[in-house]
Biopython code that builds the backbone (N, CA, C, O; Angstrom):
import numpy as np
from Bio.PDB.StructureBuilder import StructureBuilder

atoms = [
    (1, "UNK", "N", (105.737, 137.279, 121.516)),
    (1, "UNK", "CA", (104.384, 136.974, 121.123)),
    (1, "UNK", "C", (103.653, 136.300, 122.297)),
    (1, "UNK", "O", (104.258, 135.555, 123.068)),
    (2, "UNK", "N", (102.286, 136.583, 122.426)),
    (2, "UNK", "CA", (101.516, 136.203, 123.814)),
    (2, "UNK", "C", (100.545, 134.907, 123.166)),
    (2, "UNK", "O", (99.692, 134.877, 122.279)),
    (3, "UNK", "N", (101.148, 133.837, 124.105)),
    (3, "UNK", "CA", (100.613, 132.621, 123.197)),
    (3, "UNK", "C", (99.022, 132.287, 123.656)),
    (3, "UNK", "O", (98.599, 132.833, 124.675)),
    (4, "UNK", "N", (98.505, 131.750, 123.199)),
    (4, "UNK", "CA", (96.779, 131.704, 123.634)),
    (4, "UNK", "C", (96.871, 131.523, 125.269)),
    (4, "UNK", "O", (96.362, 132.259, 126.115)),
    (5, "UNK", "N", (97.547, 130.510, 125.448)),
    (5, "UNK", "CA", (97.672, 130.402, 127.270)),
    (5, "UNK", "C", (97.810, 131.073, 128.154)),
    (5, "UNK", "O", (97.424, 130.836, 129.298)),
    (6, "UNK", "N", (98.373, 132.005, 127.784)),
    (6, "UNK", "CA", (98.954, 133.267, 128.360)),
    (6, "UNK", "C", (97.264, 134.305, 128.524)),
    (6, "UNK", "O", (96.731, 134.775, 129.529)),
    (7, "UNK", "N", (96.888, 134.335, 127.217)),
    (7, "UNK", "CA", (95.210, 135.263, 127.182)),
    (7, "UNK", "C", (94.492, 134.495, 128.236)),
    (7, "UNK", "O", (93.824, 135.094, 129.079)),
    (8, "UNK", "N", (94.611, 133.022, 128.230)),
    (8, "UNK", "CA", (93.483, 132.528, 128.731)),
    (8, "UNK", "C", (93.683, 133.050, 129.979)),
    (8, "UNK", "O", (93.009, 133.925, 130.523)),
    (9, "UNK", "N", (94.959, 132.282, 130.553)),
    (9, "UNK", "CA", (95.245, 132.831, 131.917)),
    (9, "UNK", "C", (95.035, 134.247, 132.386)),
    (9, "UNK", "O", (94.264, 134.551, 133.297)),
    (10, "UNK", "N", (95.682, 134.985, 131.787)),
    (10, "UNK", "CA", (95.145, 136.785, 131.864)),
    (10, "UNK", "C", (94.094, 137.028, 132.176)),
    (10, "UNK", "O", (93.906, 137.767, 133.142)),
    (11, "UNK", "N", (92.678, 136.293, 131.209)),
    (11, "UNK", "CA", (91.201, 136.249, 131.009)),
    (11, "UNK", "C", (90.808, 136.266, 132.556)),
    (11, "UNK", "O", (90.382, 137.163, 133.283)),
    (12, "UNK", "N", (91.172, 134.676, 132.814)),
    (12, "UNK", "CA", (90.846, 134.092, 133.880)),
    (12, "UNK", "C", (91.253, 134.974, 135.369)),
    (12, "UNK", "O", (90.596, 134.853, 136.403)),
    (13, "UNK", "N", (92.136, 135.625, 135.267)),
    (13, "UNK", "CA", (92.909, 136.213, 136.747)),
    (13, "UNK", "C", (91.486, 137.490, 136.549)),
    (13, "UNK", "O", (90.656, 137.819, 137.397)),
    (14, "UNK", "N", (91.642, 137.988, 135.089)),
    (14, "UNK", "CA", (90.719, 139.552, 134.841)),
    (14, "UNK", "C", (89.275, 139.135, 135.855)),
    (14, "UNK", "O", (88.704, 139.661, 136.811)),
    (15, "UNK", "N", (89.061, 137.686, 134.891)),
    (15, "UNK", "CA", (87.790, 137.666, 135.913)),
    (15, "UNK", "C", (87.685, 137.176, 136.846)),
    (15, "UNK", "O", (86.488, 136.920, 136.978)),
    (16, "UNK", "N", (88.379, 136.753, 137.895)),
    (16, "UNK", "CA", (88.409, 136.700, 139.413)),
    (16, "UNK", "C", (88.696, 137.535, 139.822)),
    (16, "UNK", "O", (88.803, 137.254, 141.016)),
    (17, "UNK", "N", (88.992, 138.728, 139.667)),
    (17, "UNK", "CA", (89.298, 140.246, 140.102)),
    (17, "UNK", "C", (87.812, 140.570, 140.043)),
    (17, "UNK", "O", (87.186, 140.981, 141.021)),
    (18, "UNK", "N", (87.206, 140.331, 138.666)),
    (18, "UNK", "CA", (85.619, 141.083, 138.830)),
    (18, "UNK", "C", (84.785, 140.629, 139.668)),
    (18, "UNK", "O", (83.892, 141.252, 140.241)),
    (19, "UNK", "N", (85.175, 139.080, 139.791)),
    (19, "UNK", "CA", (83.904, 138.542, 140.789)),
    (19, "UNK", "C", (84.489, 138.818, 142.112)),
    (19, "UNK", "O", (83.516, 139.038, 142.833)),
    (20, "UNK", "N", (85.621, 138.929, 142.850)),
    (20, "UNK", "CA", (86.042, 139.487, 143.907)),
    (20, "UNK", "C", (85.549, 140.905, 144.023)),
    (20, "UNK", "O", (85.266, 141.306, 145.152)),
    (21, "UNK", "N", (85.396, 141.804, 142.874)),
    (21, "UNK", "CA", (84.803, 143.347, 143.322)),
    (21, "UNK", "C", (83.107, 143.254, 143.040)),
    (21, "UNK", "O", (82.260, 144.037, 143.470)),
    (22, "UNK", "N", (82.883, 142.019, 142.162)),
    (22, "UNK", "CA", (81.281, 142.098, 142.422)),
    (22, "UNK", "C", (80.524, 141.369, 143.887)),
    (22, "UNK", "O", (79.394, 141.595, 144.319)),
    (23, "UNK", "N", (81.087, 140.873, 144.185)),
    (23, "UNK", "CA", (81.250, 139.967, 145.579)),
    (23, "UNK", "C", (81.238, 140.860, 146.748)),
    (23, "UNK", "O", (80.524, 140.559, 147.704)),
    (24, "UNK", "N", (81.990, 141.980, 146.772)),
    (24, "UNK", "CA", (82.500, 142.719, 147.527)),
    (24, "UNK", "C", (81.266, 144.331, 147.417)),
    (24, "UNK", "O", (81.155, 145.239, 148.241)),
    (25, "UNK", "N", (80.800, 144.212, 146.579)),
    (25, "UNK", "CA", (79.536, 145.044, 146.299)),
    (25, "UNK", "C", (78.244, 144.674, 146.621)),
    (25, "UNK", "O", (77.321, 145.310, 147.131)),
    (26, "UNK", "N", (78.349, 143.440, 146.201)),
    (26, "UNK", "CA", (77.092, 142.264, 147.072)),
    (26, "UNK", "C", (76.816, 142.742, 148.290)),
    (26, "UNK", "O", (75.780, 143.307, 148.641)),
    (27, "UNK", "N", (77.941, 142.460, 149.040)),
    (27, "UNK", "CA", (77.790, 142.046, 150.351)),
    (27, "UNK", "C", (77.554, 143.679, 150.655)),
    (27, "UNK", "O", (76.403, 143.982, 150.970)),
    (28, "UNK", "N", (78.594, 144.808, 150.584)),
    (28, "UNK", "CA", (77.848, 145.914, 151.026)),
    (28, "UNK", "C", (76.191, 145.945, 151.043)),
    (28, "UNK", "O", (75.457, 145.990, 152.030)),
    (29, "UNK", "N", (75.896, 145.913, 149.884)),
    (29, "UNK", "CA", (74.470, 146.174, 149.376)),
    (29, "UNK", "C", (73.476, 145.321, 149.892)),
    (29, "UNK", "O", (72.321, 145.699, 149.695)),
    (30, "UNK", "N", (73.648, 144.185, 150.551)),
    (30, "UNK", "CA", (73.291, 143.273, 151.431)),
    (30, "UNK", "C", (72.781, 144.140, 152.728)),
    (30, "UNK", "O", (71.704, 144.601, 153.107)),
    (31, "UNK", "N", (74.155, 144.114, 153.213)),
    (31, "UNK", "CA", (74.360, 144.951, 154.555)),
    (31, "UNK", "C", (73.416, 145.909, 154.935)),
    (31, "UNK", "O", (72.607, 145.933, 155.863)),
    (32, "UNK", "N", (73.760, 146.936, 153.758)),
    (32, "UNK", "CA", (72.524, 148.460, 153.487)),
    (32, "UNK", "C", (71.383, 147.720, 153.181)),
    (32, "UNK", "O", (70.487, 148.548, 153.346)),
    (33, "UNK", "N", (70.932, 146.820, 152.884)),
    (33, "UNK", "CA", (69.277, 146.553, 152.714)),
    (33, "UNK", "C", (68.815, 145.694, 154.174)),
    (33, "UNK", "O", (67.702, 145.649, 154.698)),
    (34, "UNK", "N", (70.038, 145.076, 154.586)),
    (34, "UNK", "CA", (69.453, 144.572, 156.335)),
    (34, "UNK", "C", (69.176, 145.596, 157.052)),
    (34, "UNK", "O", (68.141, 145.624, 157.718)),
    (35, "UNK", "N", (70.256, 146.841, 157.035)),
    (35, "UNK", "CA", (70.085, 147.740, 157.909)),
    (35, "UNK", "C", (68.820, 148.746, 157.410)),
    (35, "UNK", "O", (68.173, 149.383, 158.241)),
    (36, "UNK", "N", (68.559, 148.813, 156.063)),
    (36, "UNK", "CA", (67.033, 149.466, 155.783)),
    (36, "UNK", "C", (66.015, 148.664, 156.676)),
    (36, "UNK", "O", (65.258, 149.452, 157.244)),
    (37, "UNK", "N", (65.812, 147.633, 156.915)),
    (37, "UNK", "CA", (64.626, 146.329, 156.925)),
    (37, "UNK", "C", (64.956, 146.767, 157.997)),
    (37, "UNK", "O", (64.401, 147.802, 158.365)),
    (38, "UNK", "N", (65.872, 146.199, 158.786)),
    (38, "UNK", "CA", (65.731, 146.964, 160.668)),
    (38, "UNK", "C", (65.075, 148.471, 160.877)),
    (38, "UNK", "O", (64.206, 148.874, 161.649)),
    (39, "UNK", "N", (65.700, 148.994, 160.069)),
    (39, "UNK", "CA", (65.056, 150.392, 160.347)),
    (39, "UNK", "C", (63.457, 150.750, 160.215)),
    (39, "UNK", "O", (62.727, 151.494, 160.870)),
    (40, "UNK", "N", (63.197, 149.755, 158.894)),
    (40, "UNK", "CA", (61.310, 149.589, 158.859)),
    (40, "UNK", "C", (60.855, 149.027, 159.603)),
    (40, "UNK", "O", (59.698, 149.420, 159.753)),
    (41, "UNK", "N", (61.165, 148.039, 160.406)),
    (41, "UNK", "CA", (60.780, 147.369, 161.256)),
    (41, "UNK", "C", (60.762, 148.209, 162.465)),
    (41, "UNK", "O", (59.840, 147.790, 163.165)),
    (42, "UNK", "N", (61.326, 149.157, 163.011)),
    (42, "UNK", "CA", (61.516, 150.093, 164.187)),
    (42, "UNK", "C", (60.080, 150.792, 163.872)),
    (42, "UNK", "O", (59.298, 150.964, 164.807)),
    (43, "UNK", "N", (59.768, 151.156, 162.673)),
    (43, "UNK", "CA", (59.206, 152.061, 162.469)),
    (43, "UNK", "C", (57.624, 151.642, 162.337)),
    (43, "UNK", "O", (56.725, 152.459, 162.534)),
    (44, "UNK", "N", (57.395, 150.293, 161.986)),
    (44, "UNK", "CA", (56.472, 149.854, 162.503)),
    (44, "UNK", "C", (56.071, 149.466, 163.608)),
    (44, "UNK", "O", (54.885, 149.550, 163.929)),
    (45, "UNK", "N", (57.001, 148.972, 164.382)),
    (45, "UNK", "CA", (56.555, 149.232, 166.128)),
    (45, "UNK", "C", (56.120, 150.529, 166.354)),
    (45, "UNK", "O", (54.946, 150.773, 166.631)),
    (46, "UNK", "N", (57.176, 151.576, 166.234)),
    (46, "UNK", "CA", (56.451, 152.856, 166.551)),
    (46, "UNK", "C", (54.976, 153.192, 166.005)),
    (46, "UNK", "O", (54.183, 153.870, 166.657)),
    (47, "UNK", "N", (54.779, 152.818, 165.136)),
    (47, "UNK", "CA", (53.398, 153.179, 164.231)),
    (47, "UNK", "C", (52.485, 152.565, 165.299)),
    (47, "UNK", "O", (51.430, 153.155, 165.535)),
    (48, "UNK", "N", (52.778, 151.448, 165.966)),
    (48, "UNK", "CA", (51.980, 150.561, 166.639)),
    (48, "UNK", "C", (51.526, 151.295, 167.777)),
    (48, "UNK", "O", (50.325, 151.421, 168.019)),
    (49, "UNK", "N", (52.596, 151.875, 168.616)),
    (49, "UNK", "CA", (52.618, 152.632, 170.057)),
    (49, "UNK", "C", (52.004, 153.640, 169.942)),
    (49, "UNK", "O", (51.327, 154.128, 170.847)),
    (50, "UNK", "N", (52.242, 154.470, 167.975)),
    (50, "UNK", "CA", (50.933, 155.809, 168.225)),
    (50, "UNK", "C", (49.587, 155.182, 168.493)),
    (50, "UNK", "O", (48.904, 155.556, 169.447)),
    (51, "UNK", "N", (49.055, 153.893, 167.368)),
    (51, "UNK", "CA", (48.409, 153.673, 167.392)),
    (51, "UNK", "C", (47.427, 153.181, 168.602)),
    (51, "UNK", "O", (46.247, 153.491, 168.765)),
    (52, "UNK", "N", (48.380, 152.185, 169.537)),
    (52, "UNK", "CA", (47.750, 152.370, 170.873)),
    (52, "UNK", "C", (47.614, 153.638, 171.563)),
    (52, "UNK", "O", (46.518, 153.755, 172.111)),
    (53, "UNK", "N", (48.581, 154.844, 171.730)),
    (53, "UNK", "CA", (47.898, 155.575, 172.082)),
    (53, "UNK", "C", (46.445, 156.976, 171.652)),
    (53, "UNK", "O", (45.908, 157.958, 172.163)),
    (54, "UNK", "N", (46.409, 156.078, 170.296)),
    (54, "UNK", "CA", (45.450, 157.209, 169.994)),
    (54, "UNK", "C", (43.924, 156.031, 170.262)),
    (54, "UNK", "O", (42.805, 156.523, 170.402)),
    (55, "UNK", "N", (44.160, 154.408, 170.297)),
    (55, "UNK", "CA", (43.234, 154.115, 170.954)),
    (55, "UNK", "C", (42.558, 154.568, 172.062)),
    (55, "UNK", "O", (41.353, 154.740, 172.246)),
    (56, "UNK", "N", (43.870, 154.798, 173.038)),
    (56, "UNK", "CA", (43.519, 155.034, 175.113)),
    (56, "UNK", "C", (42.796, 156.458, 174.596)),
    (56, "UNK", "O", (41.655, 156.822, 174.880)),
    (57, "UNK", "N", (43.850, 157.215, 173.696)),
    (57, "UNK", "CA", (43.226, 158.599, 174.076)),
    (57, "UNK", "C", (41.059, 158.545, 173.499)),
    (57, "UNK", "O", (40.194, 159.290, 173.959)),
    (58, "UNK", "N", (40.861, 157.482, 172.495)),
    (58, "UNK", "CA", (39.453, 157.675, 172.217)),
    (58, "UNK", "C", (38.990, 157.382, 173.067)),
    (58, "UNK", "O", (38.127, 158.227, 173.307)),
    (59, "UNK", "N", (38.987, 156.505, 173.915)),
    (59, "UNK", "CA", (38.773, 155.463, 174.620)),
    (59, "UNK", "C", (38.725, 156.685, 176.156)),
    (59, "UNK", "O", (37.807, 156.487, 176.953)),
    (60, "UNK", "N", (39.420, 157.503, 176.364)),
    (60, "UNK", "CA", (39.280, 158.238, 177.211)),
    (60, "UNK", "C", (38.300, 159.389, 176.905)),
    (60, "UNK", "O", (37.261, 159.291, 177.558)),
    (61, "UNK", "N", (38.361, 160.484, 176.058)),
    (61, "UNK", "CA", (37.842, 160.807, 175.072)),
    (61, "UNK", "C", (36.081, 160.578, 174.889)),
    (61, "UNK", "O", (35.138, 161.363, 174.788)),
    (62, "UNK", "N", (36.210, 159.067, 174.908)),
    (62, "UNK", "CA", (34.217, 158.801, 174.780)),
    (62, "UNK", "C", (33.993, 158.976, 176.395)),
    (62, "UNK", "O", (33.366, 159.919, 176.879)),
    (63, "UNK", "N", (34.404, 158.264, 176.908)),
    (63, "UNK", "CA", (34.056, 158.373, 178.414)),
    (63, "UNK", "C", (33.678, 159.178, 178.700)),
    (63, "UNK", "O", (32.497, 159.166, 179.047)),
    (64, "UNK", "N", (34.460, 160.439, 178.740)),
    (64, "UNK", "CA", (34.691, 162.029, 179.379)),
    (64, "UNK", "C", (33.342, 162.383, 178.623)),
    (64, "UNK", "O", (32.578, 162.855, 179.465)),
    (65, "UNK", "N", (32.770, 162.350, 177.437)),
    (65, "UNK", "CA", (31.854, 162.861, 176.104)),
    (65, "UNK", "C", (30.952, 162.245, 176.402)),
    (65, "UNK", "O", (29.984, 162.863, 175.960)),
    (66, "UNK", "N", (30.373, 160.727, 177.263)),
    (66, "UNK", "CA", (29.255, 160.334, 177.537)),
    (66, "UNK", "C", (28.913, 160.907, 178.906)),
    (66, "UNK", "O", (27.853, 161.463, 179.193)),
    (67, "UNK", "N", (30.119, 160.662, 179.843)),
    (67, "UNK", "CA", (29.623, 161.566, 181.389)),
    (67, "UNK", "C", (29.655, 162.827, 181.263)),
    (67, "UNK", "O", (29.959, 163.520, 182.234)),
    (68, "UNK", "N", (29.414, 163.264, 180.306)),
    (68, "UNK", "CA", (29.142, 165.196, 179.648)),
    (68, "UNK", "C", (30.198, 165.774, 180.376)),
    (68, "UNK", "O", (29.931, 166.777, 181.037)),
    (69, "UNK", "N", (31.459, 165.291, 180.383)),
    (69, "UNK", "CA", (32.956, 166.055, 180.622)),
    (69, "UNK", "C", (33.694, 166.794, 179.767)),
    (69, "UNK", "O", (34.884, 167.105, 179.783)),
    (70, "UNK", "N", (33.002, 166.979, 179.178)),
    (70, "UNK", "CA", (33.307, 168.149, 177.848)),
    (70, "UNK", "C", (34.272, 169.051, 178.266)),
    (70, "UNK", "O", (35.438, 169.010, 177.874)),
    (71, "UNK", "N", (33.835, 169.858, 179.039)),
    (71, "UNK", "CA", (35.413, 170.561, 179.408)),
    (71, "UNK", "C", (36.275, 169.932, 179.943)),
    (71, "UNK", "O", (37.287, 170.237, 179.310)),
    (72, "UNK", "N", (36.518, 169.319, 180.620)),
    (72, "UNK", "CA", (37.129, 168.090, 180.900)),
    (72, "UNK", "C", (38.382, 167.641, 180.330)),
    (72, "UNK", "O", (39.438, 167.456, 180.936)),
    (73, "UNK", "N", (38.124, 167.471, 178.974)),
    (73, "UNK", "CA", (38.879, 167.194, 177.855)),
    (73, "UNK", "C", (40.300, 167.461, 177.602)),
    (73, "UNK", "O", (41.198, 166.618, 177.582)),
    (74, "UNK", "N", (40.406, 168.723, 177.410)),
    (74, "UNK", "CA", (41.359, 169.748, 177.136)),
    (74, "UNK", "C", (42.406, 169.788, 178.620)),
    (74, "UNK", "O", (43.586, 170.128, 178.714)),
    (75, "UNK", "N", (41.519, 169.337, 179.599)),
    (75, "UNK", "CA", (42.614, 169.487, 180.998)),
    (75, "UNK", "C", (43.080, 167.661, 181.758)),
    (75, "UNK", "O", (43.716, 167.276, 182.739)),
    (76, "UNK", "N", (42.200, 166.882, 180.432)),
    (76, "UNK", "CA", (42.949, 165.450, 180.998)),
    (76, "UNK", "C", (44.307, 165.041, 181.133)),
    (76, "UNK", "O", (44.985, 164.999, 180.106)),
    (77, "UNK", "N", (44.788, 164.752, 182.159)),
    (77, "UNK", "CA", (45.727, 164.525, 182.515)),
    (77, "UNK", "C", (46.164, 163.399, 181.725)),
    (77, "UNK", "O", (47.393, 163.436, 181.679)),
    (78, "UNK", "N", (45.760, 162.529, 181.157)),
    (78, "UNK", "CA", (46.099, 161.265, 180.555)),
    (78, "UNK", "C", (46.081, 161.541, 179.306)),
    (78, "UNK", "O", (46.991, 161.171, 178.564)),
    (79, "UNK", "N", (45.045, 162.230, 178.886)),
    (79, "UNK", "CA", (44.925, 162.454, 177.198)),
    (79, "UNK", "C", (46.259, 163.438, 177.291)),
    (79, "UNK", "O", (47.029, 163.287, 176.342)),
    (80, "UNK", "N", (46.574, 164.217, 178.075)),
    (80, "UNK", "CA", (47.879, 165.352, 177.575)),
    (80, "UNK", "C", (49.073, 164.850, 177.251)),
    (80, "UNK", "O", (49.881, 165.245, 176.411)),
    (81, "UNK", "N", (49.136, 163.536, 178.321)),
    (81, "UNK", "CA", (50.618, 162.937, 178.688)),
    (81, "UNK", "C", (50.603, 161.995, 177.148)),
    (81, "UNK", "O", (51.563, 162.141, 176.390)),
    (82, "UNK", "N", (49.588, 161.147, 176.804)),
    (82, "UNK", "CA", (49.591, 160.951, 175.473)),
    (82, "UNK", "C", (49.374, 161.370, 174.089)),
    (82, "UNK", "O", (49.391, 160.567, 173.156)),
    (83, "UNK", "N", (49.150, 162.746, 173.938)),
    (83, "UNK", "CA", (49.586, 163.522, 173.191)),
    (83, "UNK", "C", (51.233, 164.015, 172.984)),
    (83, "UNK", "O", (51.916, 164.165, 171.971)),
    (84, "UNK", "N", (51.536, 164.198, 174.517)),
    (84, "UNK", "CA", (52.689, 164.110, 174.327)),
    (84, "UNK", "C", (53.769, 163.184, 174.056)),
    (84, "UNK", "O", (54.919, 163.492, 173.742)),
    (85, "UNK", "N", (53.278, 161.986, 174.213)),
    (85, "UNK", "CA", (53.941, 160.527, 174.464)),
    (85, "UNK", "C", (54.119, 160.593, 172.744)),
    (85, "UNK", "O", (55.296, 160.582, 172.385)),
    (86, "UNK", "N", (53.272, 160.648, 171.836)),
    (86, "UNK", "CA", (52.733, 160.840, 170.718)),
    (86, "UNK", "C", (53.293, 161.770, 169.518)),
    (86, "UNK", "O", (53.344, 161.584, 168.302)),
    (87, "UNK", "N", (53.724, 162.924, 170.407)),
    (87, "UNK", "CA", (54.761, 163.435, 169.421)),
    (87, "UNK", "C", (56.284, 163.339, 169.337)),
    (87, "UNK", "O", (56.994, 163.608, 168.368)),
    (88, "UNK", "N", (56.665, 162.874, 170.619)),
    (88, "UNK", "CA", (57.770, 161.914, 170.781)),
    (88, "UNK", "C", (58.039, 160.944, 169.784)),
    (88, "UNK", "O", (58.985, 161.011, 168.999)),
    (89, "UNK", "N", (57.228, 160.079, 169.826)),
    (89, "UNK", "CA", (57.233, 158.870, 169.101)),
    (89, "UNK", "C", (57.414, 159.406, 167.626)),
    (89, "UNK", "O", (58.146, 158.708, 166.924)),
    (90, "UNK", "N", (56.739, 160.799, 166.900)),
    (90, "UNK", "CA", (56.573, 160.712, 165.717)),
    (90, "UNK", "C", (57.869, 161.039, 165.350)),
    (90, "UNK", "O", (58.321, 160.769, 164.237)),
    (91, "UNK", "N", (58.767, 161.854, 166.604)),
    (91, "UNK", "CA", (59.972, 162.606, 166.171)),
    (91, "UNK", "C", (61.230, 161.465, 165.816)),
    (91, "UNK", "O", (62.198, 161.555, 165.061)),
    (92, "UNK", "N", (60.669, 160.154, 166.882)),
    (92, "UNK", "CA", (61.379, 159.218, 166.579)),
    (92, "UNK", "C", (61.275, 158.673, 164.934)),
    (92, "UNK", "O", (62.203, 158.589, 164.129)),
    (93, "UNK", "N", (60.050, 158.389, 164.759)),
    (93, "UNK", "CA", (60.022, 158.340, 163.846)),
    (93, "UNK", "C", (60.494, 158.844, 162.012)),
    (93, "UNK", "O", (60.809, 158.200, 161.011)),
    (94, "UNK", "N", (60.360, 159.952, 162.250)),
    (94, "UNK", "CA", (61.262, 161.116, 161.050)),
    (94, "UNK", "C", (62.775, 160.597, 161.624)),
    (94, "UNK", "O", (63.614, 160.123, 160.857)),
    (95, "UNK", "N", (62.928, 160.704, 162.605)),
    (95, "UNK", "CA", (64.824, 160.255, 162.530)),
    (95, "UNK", "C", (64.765, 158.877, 161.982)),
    (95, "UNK", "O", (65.499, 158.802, 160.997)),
    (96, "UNK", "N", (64.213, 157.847, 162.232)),
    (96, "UNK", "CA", (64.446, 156.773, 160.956)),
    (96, "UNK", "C", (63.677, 156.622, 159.930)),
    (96, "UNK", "O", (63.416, 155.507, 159.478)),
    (97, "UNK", "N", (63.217, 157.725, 159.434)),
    (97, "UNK", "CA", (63.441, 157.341, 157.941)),
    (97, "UNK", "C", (64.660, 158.330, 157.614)),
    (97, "UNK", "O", (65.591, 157.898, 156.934)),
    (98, "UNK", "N", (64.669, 159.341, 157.974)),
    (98, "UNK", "CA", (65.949, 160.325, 157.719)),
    (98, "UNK", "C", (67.457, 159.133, 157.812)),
    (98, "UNK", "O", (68.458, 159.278, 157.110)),
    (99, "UNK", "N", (67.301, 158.200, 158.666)),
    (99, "UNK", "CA", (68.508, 157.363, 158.911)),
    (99, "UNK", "C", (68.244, 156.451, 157.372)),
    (99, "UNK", "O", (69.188, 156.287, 156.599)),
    (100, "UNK", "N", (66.977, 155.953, 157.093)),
    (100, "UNK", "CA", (67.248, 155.126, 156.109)),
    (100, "UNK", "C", (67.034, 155.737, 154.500)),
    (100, "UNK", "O", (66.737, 154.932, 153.618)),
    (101, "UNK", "N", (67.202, 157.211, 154.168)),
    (101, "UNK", "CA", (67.482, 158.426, 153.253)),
    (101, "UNK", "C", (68.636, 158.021, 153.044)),
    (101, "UNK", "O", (69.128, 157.564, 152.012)),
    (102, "UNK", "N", (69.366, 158.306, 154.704)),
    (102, "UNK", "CA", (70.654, 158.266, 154.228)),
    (102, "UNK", "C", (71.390, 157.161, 153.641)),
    (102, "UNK", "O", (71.802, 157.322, 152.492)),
    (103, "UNK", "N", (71.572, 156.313, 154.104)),
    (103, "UNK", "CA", (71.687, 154.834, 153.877)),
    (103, "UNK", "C", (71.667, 155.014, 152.675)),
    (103, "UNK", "O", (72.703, 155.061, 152.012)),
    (104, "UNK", "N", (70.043, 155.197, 151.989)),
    (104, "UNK", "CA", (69.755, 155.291, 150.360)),
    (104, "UNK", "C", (70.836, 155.892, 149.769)),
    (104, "UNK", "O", (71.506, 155.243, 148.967)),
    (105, "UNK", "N", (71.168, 157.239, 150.085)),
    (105, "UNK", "CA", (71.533, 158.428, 149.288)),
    (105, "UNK", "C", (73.178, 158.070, 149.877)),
    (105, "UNK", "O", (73.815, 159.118, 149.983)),
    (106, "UNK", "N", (73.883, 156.982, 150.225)),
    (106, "UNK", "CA", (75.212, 156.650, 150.457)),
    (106, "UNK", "C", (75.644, 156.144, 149.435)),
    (106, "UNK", "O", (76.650, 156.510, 148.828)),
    (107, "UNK", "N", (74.865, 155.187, 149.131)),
    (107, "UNK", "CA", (75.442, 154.263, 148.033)),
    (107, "UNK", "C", (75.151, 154.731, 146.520)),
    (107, "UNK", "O", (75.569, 154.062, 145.576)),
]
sb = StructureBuilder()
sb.init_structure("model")
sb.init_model(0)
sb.init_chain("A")
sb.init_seg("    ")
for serial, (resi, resn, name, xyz) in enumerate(atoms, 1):
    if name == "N":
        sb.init_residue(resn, " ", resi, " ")
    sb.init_atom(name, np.array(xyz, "f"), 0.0, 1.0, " ", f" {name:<3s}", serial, name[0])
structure = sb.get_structure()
């Protein structure tokens, strides 16, 4: 016969096993939400760098459009290199959120 002491004790071991595997789920899930937050944070810098360059490019852009450089435009050397700078950045961009999908879609 299993005397009450025996349950209690049993009880007690059952649930330090759970809080050791809820503990142990914590902390993963911790982990995966630091490493989301880094990853948003990347991604707002980048947002920042398009954003400066789609400043330079207006900013180049009016210039060329007030000194009637209209054709001009299409062959700027600066506006091209930041267009291109620009889709770089966005490609960076799709790879982290694709990194923090995954992350999501792990757990």
């Amino acid at each position: 016969m299993v005397t009450l002491w025996e349950k209690v004790k049993k009880c007690l071991a059952d649930g330090v096993e759970v809080l050791k595997e809820g503990t142990s789920i914590v902390a993963e899930k911790s982990s995966e939400l630091a490493k989301i937050g880094k990853i948003k944070v990347e991604i707002i810098n980048l947002n920042r760098k398009i954003n400066n360059c789609f400043n330079e490019i207006g900013g180049r852009f009016y210039h060329l459009k007030i000194e009637d450089k209209q054709e001009e435009i299409n062959n700027d050397s600066k506006i091209n290199e930041l267009v291109e700078e620009i889709k770089k950045i966005e490609e960076k961009v799709k790879d982290k959120e694709e990194q923090i999908d995954k992350l999501k879609n792990k757990a």
